[in-house]
Each structure stands twice: as structure tokens, then as C-alpha cells.
N, C-alpha and C positions, 0 to 999 in steps of 0.2 A: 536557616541551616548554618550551623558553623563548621567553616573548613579547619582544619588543624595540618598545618604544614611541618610534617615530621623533623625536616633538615633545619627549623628553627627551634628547635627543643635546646634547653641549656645542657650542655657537653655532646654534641652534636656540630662537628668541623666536616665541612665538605672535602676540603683537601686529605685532610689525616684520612675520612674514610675511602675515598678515591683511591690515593695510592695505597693502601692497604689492599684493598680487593685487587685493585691492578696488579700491584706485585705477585700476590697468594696466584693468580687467574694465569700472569705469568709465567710462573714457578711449573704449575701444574696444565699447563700446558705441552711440558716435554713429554707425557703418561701417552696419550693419544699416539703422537707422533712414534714416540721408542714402540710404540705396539704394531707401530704400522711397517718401520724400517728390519728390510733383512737383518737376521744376525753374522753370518761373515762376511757383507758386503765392507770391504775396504772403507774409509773415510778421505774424500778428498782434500784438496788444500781447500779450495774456494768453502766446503762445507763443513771445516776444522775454523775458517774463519768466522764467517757467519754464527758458528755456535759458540766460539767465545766473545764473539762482540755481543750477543744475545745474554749471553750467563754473568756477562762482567755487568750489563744496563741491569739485567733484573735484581744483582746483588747490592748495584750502585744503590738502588729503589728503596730495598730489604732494610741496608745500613746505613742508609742514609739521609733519602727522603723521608720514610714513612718516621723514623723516631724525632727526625726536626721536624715533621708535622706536630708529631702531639705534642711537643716541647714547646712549642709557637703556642700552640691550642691552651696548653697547660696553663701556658704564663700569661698571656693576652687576656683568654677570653673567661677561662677560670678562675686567675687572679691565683695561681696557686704558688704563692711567694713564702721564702725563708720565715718572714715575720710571721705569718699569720699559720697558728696550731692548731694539729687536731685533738681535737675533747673527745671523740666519738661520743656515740649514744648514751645519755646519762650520765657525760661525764666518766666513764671507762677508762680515757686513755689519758687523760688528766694527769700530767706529770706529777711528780714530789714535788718540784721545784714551785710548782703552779699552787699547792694543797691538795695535789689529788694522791691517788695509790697507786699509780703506774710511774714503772723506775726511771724512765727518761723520757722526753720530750721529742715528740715527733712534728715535722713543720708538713704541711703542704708539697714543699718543694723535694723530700724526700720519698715522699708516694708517687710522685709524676716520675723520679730517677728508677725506683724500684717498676714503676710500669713500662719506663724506656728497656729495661733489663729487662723485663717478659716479654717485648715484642722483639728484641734479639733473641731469644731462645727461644720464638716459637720458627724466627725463620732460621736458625742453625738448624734447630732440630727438623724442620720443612726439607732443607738441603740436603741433610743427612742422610733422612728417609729416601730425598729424590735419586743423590747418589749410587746408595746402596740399591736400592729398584734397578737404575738404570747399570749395573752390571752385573746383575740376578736375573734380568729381563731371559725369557728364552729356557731359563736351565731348568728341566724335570727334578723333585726329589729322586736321590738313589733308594732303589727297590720298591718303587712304586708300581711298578711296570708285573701284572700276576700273568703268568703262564696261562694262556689259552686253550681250549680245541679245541676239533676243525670245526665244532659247532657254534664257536663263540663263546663258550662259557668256563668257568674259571677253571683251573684244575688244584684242585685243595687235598694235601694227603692226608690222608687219618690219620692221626695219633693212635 
């Protein structure tokens, strides 16, 4: 029988995937709770603190740990260095400067920057979404609400 142990696959980092899910698990962890807490109950001190020492670790996680994970990941274990180019498939990306047809030269180390960059925007955008949820939480659309009778059913006027 052969075992195949997934978390040994090349581009497979424990760390980077760890605090990735931690954080995302994190993040989306305030959904539950905002559903659960009254909406005009006051915010105490003790519970104003608690939730920015919580919102300031998970952003710490967001900005900080997870894109020097895959930056470690990147450079370590990928090898994903300045010197060394990509050609893509068939030689595609093959610079001019190389004898290829593509207009400048791409390294390694600028796909690992551009992917640091998509895992900030996915947690802006994570926060953004969380934000806006959590002071939406609670509000009906206006004019959602159709007139009733006493029988329960809608009351619709003709045109």
C-alpha cells in the first residue's frame, strides 16, 4: 500500500497553511457571536476591551504572520529568487531580452510579491465584508414588511 502524506507535497508549508485557516476561522468567527448578541444592549468597558485585543491578534495574524509565512515558504522552500525566471509554458513568457516575445522579464520573486498582495486583499476585503455585516447585523430592508389581514394573508390592491 502506498501512503501519500499530503502536507509533504512541494508547495505545501504547514505554517503559511495554519495561520491562514487560523486567521480566515478567526475573522469569521465574530458571524456566530454578532447573531447571537442583543442589538441595543450597551458595550461594556471589560467587553470593548476583550474585542480589540481580539480584532488587533487577528489583524496582527492577517498582516503579518500569514504573508511572512508564505514569503519564508517562497524563498526557503521554493527557491523562488530574483535570479531565477519565469519562461512559462512553451516558453510564453520568455523575455525579449532572453530571445523570447514577451516584453519584460518576470523573476520568481515578483509572483511570490504579487501573491503577498492577493492575500492582503483577500483579508481587507474579509474585514470589510466583516465590518459592514457587523453594523447591518439586526436592520430589516425598508418596505419589506406587506400589510396583513386578520387572516394572515397579504392584502394586494388591484390595479
Amino acid at each position: 500500500m502506498l501512503a501519500i502524506d499530503i502536507l509533504r507535497w512541494p508547495g505545501m508549508n504547514q505554517a503559511f497553511l495554519f495561520s491562514l485557516i487560523l486567521t480566515t476561522a478567526m475573522a469569521l468567527v465574530v458571524v456566530p457571536y454578532g447573531k447571537r448578541r442583543p442589538l441595543g444592549r450597551p458595550t461594556t468597558w471589560g467587553e470593548a476591551m476583550v474585542g480589540s485585543v481580539y480584532v488587533f491578534f487577528a489583524m496582527f495574524l492577517a498582516f503579518g504572520v500569514v504573508p511572512h509565512q508564505f514569503i519564508d515558504h517562497a524563498d526557503k522552500e521554493l527557491g523562488w529568487r530574483k535570479d531565477r525566471l519565469v519562461y512559462g509554458p512553451f516558453d510564453l513568457l520568455n523575455a525579449k531580452a532572453n530571445g523570447g516575445n514577451f516584453p519584460f522579464t518576470i523573476s520568481y520573486e515578483a509572483i511570490r510579491d504579487i501573491v503577498v498582495v492577493v492575500i492582503h486583499a483577500y483579508f481587507i476585503g474579509l474585514m470589510i465584508w466583516l465590518f459592514v455585516w457587523w453594523q447591518k447585523r439586526g436592520v430589516k430592508p425598508v418596505g419589506a414588511e406587506i400589510e396583513k389581514s386578520t387572516y394572515g394573508r397579504p392584502l394586494v390592491k388591484k390595479a
